[in-house]
C-alpha positions, 0 to 999 in steps of 0.5 A: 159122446156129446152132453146135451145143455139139458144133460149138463145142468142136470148133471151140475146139479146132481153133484150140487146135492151129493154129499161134499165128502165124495171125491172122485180119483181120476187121472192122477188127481183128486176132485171135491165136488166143488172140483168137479163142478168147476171143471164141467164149467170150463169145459176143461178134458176132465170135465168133459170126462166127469161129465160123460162118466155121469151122462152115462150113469144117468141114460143107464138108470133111464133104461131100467 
């Protein structure tokens, strides 16, 4: 799955404005939104996973 630029602003932005208490266990780490973010921003193998995870999400919600 390939992001858009589009996909991946909205998708910095929607962890931008969660609460900073969710954390995201994943491959044997622990992510802070903050984590996240800066993962997604390097383009890093998590980030792109984080980002799939929540493109997903998303195009699922547009389908209802």
């Amino acid at each position: 799955m390939v992001a858009s630029k589009e996909e991946k602003e909205l998708v910095i932005e929607r962890l931008k404005n969660q609460p900073s208490t969710i954390k995201l266990a994943h491959a044997g780490g622990v992510y802070t939104t903050k984590d996240m973010i800066s993962e997604i921003e390097k383009d890093t193998d998590i980030g792109k996973e984080i980002l799939e995870m929540q493109v997903n999400y998303l195009r699922h919600l547009k389908k209802k």
